[in-house]
C-alpha positions in Angstrom: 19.3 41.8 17.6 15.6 42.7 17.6 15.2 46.1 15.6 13.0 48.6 18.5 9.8 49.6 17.7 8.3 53.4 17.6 4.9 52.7 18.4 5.8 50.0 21.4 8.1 49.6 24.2 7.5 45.8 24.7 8.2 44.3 21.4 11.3 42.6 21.6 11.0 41.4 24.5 9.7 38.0 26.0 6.2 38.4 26.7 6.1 35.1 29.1 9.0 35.7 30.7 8.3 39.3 31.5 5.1 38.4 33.1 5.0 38.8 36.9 2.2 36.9 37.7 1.2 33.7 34.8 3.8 31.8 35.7 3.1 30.6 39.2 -0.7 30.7 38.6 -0.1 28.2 35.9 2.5 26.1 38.0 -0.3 25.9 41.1 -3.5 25.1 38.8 -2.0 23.2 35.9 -0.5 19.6 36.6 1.1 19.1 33.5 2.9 22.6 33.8 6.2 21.5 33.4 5.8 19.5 30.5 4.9 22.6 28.8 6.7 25.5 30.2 9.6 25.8 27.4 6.8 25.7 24.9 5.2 28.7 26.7 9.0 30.5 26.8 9.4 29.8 23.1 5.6 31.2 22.4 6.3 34.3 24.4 9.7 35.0 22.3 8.3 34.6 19.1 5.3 37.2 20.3 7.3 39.6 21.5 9.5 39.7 18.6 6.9 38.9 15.8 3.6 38.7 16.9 3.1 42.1 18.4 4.5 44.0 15.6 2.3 42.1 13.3 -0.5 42.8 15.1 -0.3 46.7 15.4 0.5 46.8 11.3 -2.8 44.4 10.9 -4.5 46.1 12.9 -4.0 49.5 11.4 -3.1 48.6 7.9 -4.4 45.4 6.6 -7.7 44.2 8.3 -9.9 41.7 6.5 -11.4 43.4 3.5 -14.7 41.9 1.6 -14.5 41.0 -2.3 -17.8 40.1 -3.4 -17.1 39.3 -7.4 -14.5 38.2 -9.4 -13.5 40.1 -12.8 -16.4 37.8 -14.7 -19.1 38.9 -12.0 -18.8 35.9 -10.4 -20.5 36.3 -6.7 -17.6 34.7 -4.6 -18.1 36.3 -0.9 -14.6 35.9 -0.2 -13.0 37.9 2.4 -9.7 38.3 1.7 -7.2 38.1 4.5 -3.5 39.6 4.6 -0.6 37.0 3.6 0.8 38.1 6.6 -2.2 37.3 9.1 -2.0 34.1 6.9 1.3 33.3 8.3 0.3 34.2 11.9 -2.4 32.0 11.8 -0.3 28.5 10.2 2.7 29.8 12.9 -0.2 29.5 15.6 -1.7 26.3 14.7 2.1 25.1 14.4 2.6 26.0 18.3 -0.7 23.9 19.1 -3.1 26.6 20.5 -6.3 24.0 19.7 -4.9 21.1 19.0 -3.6 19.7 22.6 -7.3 19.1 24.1 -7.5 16.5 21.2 -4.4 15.3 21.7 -3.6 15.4 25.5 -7.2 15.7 26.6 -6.3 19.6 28.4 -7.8 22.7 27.6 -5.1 24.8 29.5 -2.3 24.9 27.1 -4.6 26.2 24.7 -5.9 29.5 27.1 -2.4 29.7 28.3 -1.2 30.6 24.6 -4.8 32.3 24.4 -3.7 34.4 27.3 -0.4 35.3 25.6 -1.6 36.0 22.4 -4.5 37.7 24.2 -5.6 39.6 20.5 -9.0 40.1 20.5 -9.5 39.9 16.9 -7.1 36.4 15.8 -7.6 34.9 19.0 -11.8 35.2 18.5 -10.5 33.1 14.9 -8.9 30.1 17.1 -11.6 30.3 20.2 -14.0 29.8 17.9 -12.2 27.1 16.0 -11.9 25.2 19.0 -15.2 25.4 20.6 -16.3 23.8 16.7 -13.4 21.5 16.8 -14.7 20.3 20.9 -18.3 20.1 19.6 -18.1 18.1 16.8 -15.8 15.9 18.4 -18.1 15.3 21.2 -21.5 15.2 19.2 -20.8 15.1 15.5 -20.8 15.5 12.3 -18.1 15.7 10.5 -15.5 14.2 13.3 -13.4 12.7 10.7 -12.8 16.8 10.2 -11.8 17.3 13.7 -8.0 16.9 13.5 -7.6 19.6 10.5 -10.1 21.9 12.3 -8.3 21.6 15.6 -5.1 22.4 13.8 -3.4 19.5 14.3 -3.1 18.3 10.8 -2.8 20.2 7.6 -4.9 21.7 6.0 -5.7 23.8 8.4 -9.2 24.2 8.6 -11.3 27.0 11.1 -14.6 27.1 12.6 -17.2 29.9 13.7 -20.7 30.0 15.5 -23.7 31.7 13.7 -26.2 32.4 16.6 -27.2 35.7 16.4 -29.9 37.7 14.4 -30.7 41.3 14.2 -34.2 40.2 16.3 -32.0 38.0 19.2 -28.4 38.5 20.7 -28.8 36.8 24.2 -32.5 35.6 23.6 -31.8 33.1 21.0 -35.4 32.2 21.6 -36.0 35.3 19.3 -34.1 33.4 16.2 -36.3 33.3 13.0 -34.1 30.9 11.2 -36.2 28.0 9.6 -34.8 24.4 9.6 -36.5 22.0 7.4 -35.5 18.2 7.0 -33.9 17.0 3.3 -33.5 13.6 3.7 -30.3 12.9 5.9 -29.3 17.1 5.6 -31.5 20.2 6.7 -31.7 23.5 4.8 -31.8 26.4 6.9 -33.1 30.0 5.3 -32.6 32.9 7.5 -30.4 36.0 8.2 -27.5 36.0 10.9 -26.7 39.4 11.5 -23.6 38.8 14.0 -21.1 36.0 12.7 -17.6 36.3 13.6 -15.1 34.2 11.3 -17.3 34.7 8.6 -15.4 33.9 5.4 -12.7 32.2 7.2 -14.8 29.3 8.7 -15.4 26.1 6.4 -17.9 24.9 9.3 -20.3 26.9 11.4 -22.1 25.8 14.3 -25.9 27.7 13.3 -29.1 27.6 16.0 -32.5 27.8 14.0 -36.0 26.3 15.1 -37.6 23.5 13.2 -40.3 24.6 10.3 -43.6 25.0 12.4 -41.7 24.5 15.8 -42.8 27.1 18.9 -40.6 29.6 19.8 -39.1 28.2 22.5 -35.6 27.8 23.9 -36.2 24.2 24.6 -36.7 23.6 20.9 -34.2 25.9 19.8 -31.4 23.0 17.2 -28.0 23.1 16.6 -26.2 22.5 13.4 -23.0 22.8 11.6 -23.2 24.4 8.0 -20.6 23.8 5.7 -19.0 26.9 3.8 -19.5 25.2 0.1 -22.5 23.0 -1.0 -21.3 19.5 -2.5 -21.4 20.7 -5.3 -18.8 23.4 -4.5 -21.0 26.3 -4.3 -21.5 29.0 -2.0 -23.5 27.5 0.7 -25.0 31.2 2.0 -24.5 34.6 1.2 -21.9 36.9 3.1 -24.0 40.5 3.3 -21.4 42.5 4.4 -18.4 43.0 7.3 -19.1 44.9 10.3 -16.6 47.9 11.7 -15.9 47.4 15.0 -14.0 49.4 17.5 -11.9 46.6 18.2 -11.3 42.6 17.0 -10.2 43.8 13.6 -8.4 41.2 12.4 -11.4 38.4 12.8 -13.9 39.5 9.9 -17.6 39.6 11.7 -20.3 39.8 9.0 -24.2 39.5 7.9 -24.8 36.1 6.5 -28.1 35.3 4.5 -28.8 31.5 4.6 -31.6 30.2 1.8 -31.9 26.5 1.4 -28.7 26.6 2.9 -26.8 23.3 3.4 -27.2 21.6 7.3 -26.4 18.6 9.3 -27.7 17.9 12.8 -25.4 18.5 16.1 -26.2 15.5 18.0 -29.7 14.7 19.5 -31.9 17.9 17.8 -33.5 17.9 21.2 -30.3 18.9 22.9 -29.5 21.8 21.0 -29.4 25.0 23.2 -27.5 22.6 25.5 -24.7 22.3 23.1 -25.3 25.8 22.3 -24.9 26.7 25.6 -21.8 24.4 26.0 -19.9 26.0 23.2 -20.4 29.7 24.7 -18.7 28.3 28.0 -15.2 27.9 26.5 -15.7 30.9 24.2 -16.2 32.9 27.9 -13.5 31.1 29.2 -11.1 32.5 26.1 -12.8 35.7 27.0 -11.9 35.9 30.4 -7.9 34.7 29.8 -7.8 37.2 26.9 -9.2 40.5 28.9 -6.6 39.6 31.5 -3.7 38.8 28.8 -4.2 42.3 27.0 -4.7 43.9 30.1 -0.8 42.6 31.5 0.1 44.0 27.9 -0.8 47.5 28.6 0.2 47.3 32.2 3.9 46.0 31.2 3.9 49.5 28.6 3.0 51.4 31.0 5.7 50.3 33.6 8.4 50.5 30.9 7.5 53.9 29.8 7.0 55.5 33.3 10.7 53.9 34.2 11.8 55.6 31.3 9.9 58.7 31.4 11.6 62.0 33.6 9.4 64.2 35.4 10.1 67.1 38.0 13.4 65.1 38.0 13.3 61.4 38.4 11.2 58.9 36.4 7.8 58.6 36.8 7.4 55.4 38.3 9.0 56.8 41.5 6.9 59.5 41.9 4.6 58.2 45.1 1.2 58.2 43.8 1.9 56.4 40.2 4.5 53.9 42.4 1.4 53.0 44.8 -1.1 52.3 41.9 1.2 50.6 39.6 1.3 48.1 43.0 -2.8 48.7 43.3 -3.3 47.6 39.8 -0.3 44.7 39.9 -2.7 43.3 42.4 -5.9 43.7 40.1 -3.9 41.7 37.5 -3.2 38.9 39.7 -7.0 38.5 40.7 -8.1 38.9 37.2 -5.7 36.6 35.8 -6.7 34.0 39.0 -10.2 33.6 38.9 -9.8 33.1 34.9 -7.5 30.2 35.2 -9.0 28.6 38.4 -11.9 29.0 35.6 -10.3 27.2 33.3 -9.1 24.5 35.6 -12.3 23.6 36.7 -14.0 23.4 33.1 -10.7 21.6 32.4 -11.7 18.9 34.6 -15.4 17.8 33.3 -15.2 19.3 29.6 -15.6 16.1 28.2 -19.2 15.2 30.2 -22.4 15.4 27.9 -25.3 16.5 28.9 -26.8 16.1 31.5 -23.5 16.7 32.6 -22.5 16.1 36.5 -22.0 18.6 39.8 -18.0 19.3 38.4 -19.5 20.8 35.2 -21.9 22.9 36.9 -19.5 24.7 39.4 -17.1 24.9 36.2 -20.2 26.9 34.5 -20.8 28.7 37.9 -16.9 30.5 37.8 -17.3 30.9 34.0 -20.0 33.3 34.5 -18.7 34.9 37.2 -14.6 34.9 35.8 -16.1 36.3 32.2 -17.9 39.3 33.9 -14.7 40.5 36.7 -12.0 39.3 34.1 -14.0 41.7 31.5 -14.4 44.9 33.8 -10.8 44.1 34.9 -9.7 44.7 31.7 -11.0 48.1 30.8 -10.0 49.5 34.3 -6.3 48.7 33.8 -6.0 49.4 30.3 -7.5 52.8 30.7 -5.7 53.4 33.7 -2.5 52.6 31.7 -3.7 54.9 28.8 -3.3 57.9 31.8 0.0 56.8 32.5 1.3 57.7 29.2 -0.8 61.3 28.9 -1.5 62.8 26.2 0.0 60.2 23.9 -1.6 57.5 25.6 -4.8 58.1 23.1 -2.7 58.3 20.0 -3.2 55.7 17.6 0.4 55.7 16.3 0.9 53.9 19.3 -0.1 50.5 20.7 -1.2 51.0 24.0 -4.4 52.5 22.5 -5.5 49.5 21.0 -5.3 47.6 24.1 -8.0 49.4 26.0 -10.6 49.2 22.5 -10.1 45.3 22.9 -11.3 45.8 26.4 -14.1 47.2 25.2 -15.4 44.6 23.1 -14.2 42.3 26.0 -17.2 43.6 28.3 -19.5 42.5 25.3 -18.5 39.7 23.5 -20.0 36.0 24.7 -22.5 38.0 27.2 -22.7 41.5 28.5 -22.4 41.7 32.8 -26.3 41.3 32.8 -26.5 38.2 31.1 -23.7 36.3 33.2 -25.5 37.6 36.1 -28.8 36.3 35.7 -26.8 33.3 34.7 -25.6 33.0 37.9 -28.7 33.7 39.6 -29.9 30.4 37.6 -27.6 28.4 38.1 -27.3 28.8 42.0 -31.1 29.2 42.7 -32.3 26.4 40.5 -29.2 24.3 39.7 -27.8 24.7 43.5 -24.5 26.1 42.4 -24.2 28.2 45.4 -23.6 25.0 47.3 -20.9 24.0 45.5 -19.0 26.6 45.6 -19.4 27.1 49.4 -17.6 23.6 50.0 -15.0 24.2 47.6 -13.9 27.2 49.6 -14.6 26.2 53.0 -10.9 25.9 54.6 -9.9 28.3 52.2 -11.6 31.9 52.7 -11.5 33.4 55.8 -14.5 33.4 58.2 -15.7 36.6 57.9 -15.5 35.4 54.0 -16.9 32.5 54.3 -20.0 33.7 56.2 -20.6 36.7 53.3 -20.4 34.0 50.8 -23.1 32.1 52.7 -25.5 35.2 53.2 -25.1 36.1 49.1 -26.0 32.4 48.3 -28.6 32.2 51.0 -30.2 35.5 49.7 -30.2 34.2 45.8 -31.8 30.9 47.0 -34.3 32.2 48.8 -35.1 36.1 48.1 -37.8 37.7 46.1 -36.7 37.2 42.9 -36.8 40.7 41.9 -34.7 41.7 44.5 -32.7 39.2 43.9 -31.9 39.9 40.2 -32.0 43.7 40.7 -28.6 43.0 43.0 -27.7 40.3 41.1 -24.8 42.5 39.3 -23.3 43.5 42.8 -23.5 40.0 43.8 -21.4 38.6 41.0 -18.6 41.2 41.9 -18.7 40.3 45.6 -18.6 37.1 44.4 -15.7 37.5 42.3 -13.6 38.9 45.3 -14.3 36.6 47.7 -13.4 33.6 45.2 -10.2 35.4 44.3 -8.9 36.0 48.6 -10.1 32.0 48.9 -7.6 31.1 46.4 -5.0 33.9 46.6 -2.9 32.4 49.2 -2.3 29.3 48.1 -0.5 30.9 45.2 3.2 31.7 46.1 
């Protein structure tokens, strides 16, 4: 018998099973569903019983911590991680989270368990693994690595992306890192001020312009950067971890690179396309995450108001908390929709290169617009679920607080809501997006749907542009919904 916890009301129970709303979400937009539905029951009863617990003590007690010399004053740069998130990680790598689109050629099974680990901090650890382990396995180098960074073979091996600099977060136009040619290698020098993984990662996928190259996104490269030299030195300098609000548990750090160790991603001219490629499935983890935490909160908060007595009766039957637990029941099941149908979509072309084909392009289309709704979604319920509890809903002895500070890194992380909706703007008024998506939903929105989904895309095609973009927010929340009613009635 499970021991109960003081700080939550949902560990020890089945975190699959006691989801509403997954299950027949899954079943409609994943083929290969049943195949894998005892392996999501057994996942969901070792996170409910292990996972979660883990998590909250992590979390609270034993985050990475940064050792930057050994007792000879030996710089080492090692971040030193908890046995115990050790274990979590090998137990999740044993369940498969990245290595079944290597294996079976799906990404769902990975952002189903994504969704029901839904941790902002050690899923960031295996999102990023796997968007290294799809690029290199697409594009090279170092495929003969792919199985052990995928986590399907021992030893386990992870993966990170080192993109931004203190001078560029979105506008990686603005990167200062140098690249110049060694023979068959590169050596990149440069500062990354933003690298999640750090420490953990043996490769890193880096962005840096050529030595002498303009400063333009069209020559911004791509390349993976080994942790240790060959001669089994440091290959760059870890600065310092970063204190964040929320994503403990995945060490994000400043990383100097001098004469660091490179090899190109592909063709160098290609680069901010694979760049660009990687961030999709790290939005696409984004997106199933915001909406897995968020079910996490909202299943605390329904077991504590059915358990909590006020003026007589529990909580949950008082009529204004009964008709928004049903109000934000529904606000689940469109967040958790449009980040699967998402997924489905992208799981259908995520093996195309670039140029890549129409499929690819609607897929990037919802991924933009799942990432931003699934985002907001998330801080909305988990703050709302915070006010369920009162006063001890901002406690941090307890875990539904921790919930709604992984929302808000949600909001941020892979793109803030401006970013994904110029990014939409882009790829409907010059990639033609918007026409896409209007066939895929024709026969399933209503008309009076239909025809505002028209208008929007009309008016991105063919508005001023700064009208456009100064609405462009709106729009991708308008958007959003009408996606979501398209598809909501074909779930049962």
């Amino acid at each position: 018998m499970t021991t109960k916890a003081a700080f939550s009301l949902l560990v020890g129970s089945n975190i699959y099973e006691e989801d509403p709303i997954l299950k027949p979400i899954l079943k409609h937009l994943w083929e290969d569903y049943n195949d894998h539905e005892q392996e999501l029951i057994d996942f969901g009863r070792w996170a409910g019983e292990e996972l979660l617990p883990a998590l909250w003590h992590l979390d609270n007690y034993a985050p990475p911590q940064h050792l930057y010399f050994t007792p000879l004053g030996e710089r080492v740069d090692q971040i030193w991680i908890s046995p115990l998130q050790r274990n979590l990680m090998d137990r999740l790598n044993e369940f498969g989270i990245n290595s079944d689109p290597h294996s079976s050629e799906t990404l769902m099974y990975h952002y189903a368990l994504g969704y029901l680990l839904s941790d902002a901090g050690l899923y960031c650890i295996f999102t990023l693994t796997n968007q290294v382990a799809i690029i290199l396995s697409k594009y090279g180098p170092f495929k003969e690595e792919v199985p052990y960074i995928s986590g399907a073979q021992k030893p386990y091996k992870y993966g990170a992306t080192f993109y931004t600099e203190v001078t560029s977060g979105s506008d990686l136009s603005q990167n200062q890192t140098i690249a110049r040619r060694d023979g068959s290698r590169w050596l990149l020098t440069g500062e990354k001020y933003f690298t999640s993984n750090v420490g953990i990662a043996d490769y890193a996928l880096v962005t840096a312009f050529e030595e002498g190259a303009e400063r333009h996104i069209k020559n911004l490269r791509l390349f993976v950067v080994p942790r240790y030299r060959k001669d089994g030195s440091p290959n760059y300098v870890i600065r310092r971890l970063k204190p964040k609000v929320g994503s403990r548990l995945v060490p994000t750090g400043e990383v100097e690179l001098n004469n660091s160790e490179a090899y190109p991603v592909g063709d160098l001219s290609l680069g901010i396309y694979y760049t660009v490629e990687s961030l999709m499935y790290a939005r696409l983890s984004n997106a199933v995450a915001s909406m897995g935490l968020a079910m996490k909160a909202y299943l605390e908060a329904k077991k504590f108001a059915e358990r909590r007595i006020t003026f007589g009766k529990p909580i949950i039957k008082h009529t204004l908390l009964a008709a928004e637990f049903e109000e934000y029941l529904e606000k689940l099941k469109r967040g958790i929709l449009i980040g699967f149908l998402a997924v489905a979509e992208m799981d259908k072309c995520w093996q195309e290169k670039p140029p890549y084909n129409e499929q690819y392009l609607f897929a990037r289309l919802l991924t933009h617009i799942a990432k931003n709704r699934t985002a907001e979604l998330a801080i909305d319920i988990t703050q709302w679920a915070i006010e369920v509890f009162g006063g001890i809903g901002v406690l941090s002895e307890f875990i539904i607080e921790r919930w709604h500070r992984e929302a808000q890194v949600a909001i941020i992380w892979e793109g803030t809501a401006h970013i994904h909706a110029l990014e939409m703007v882009e790829t409907i008024r010059k990639k033609g997006a918007g026409r896409l998506l209007i066939e895929r939903i024709k026969g399933l929105a209503s008309p009076s749907d239909l025809k505002k989904a028209e208008q929007i895309i009309q008016f991105i095609e063919t508005g001023s542009i700064e009208e456009v973009v100064r609405k462009s927010r709106h729009l991708l929340r308008e958007l959003a919904v009408v996606i979501e009613n398209a598809y909501l009635s074909q779930i049962s």
